[in-house]
C-alpha positions as CSV (number, residue, x, y, z in Angstrom):
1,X,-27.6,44.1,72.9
2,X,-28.7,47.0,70.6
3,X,-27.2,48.8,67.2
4,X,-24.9,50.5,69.4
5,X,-22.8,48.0,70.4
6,X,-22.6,45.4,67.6
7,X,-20.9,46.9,65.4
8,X,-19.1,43.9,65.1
9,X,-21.8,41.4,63.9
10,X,-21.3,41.4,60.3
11,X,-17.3,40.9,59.5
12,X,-17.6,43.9,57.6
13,X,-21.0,43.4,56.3
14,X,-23.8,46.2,56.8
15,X,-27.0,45.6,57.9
16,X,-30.0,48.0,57.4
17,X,-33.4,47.4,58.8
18,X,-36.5,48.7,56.9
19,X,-38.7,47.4,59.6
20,X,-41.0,44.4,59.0
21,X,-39.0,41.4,57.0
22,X,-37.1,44.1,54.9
23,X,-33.3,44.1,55.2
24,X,-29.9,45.0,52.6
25,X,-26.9,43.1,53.7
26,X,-24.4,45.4,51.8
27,X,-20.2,44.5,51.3
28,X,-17.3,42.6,50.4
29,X,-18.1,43.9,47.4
30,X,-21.7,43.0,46.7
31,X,-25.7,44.4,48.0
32,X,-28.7,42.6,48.8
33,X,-32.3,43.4,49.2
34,X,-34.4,40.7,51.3
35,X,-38.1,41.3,51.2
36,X,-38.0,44.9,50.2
37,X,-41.8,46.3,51.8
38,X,-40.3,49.5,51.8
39,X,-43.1,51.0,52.2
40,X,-44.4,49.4,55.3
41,X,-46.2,51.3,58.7
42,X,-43.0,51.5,60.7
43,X,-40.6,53.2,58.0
44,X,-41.3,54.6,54.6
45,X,-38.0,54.4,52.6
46,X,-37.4,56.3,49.5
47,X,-36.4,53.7,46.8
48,X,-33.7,56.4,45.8
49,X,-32.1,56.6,49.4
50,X,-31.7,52.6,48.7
51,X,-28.3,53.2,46.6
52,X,-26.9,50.0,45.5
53,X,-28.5,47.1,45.1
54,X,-26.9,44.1,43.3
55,X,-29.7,41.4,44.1
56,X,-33.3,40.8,45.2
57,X,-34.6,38.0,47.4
58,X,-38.5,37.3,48.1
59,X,-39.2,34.6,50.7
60,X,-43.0,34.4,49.2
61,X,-45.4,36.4,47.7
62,X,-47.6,38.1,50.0
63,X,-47.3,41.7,49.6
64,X,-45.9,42.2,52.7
65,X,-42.6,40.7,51.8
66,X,-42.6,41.0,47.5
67,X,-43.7,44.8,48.9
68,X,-41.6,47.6,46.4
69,X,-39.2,44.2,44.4
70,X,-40.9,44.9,41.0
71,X,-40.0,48.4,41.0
72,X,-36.9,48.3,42.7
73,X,-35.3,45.3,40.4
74,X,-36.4,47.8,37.4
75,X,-34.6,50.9,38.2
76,X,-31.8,48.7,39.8
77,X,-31.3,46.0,37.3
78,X,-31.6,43.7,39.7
79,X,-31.9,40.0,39.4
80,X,-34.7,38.6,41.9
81,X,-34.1,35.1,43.2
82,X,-37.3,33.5,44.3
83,X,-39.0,29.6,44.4
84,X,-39.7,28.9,40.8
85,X,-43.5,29.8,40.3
86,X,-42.8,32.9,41.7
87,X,-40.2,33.8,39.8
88,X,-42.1,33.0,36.9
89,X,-44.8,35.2,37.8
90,X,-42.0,38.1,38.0
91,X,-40.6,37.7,35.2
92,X,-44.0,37.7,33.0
93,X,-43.8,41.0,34.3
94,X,-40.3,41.7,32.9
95,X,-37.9,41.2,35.8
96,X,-34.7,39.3,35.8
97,X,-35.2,36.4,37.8
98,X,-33.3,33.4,39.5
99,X,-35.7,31.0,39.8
100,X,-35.0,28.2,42.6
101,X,-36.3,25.3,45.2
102,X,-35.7,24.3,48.5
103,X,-31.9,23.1,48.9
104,X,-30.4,25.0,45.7
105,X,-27.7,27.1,45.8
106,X,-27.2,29.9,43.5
107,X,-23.9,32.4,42.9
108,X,-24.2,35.8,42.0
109,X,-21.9,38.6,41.8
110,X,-20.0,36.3,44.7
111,X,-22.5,36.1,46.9
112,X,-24.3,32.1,47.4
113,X,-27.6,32.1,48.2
114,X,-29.3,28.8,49.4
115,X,-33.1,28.4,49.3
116,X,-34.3,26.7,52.9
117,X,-37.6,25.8,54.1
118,X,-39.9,27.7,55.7
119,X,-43.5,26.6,57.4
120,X,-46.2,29.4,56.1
121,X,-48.4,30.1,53.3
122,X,-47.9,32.0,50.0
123,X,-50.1,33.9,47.3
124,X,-50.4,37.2,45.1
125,X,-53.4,39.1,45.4
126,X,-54.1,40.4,41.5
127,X,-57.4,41.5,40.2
128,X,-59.4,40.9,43.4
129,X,-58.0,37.5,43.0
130,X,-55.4,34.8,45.0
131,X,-53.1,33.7,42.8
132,X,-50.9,30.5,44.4
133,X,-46.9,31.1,44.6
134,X,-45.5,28.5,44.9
135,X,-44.2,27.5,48.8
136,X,-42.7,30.2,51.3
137,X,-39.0,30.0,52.0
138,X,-36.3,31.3,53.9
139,X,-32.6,31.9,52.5
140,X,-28.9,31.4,53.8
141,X,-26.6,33.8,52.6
142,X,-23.1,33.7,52.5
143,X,-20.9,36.9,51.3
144,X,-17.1,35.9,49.9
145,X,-15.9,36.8,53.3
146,X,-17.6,34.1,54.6
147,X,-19.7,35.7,56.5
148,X,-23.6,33.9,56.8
149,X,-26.9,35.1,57.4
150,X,-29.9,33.3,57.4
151,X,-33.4,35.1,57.0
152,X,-36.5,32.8,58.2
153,X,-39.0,35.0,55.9
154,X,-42.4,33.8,57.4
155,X,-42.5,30.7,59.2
156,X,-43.6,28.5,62.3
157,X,-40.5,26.5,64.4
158,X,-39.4,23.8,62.9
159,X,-37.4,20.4,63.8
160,X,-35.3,20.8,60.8
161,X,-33.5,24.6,61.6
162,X,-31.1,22.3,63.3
163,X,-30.3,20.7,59.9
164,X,-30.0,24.3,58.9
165,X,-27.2,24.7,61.7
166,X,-25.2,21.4,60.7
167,X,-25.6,22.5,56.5
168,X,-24.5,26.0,56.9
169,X,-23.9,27.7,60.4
170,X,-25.0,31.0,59.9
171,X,-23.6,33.4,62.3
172,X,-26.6,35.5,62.4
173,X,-30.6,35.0,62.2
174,X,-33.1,37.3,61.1
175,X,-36.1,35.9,62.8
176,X,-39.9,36.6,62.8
177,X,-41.1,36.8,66.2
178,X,-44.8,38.7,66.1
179,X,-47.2,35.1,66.5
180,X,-50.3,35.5,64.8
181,X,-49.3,34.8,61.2
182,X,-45.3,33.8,62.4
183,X,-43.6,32.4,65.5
184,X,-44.2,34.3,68.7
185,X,-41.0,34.7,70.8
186,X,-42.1,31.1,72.6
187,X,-41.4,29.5,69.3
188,X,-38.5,31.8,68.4
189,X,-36.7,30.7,71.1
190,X,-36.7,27.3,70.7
191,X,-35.8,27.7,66.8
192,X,-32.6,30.1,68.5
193,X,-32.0,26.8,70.4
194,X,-32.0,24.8,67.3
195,X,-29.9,27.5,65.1
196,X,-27.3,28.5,67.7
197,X,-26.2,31.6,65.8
198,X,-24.0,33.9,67.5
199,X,-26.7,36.8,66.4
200,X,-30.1,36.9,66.0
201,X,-32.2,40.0,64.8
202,X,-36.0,40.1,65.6
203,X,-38.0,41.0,62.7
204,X,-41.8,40.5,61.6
205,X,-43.1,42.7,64.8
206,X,-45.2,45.0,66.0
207,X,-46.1,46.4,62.6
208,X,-49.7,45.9,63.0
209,X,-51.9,45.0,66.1
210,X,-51.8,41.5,65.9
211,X,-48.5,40.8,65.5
212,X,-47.8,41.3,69.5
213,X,-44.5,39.3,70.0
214,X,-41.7,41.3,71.4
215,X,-37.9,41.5,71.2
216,X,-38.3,41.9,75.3
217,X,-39.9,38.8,75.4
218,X,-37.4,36.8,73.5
219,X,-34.6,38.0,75.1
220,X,-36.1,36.7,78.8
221,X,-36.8,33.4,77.1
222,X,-33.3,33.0,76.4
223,X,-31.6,34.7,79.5
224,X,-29.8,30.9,79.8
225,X,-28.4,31.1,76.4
226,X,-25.3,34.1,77.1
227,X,-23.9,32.8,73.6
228,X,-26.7,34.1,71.5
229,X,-27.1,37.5,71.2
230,X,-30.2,39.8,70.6
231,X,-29.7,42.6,68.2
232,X,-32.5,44.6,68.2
233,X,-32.3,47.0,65.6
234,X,-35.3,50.2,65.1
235,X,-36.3,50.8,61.3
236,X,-34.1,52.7,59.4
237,X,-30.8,51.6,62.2
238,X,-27.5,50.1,60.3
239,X,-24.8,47.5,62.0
240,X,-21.7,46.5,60.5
């Protein structure tokens, strides 16, 4: 399946795709920025041409997922919900922050954001230096529609997506799929298997070299799964 024809996926909800990890899930009334590298190899966004944006989430601190947040959540007045020492990093710098752990739920501006696991490594580079960051995450979000979307941020499989699935049912997954540093498709497979969503959007490919995974890939790994769909989505492409 492609943009084209899922339309559908989001009750209502619009999803962009700044290539990489970086995604705004925009409506019923609220805007979200995950991971906003907006400045990343496959699609330079203007932070101007972002409009909107109510609320900032960062599944860890490597600057390929904190990426453009700082200046973003200034000039948007955003708050940025990330794990606790890495909110408290951002907001020595002046942010607004929503500091959280693994299995807290937040509310804001009607939209609940729940801080899962996620099996990776975190860090800021400052100063020539690695500075920790607490633990990677992902996050379930669910809009007052009820619509809910899970993004993996970084991560390997893991047994406990199925708890994921029993907690919260997301109907779609934004997935990593490149190997290397995240799951290649083998592993993104299986954690489809565990999740069951009825979407799943690739992400967390082909940006550099190394990160080889494909969406083609994935979908022949799960040609005996018809009820999970493969939205492949280019940087810069919208479904709603």
């Amino acid at each position: 399946m492609n943009a084209a024809n899922a339309a559908w996926i989001g009750k209502g909800i619009k999803i962009t795709f700044y290539g990489h990890s970086a995604f705004k899930l925009e409506g019923a009334g609220s805007s979200v920025l995950i991971d906003p590298w907006l400045d990343n190899p496959l699609l330079q966004t203007p932070i101007a041409a972002l409009g909107t944006v109510n609320l900032i989430l960062v599944t860890h601190g490597h600057a390929d997922h904190l990426g453009n947040t700082m200046e973003i959540a200034q000039k948007a007045g955003a708050p940025v919900v990330a794990i606790h020492e890495l909110a408290c990093y951002l907001a020595g710098k002046g942010l607004e922050v929503i500091g959280m752990n693994k299995g807290g739920t937040c509310s804001v501006g009607g939209v609940k954001v729940t801080m899962t696991q996620a099996l990776h490594s975190s860090s800021l580079e400052e100063g020539g230096r690695l500075l920790p960051a607490g633990d990677p995450v992902g996050f379930v979000v669910e809009f007052a529609n009820g619509f809910r979307a899970y993004h993996a941020g970084d991560t390997a499989v893991f047994k406990d997506l199925e708890l994921i699935r029993e907690l919260y049912h997301p109907e779609l997954a934004m997935l990593p799929i490149g190997d290397h540093y995240v799951m290649s498709p083998a592993e993104a497979a299986l954690a489809c298997r565990l999740l069951r969503p009825k979407f799943v959007i690739p992400m967390h490919y082909g940006t550099f070299p190394v990160l080889t995974g494909t969406p083609e890939t994935l979908k022949s790994l799960l040609q005996d799964q018809p009820d999970i769909q493969i939205v492949v989505l280019k940087p810069g492409e919208t479904v709603e």
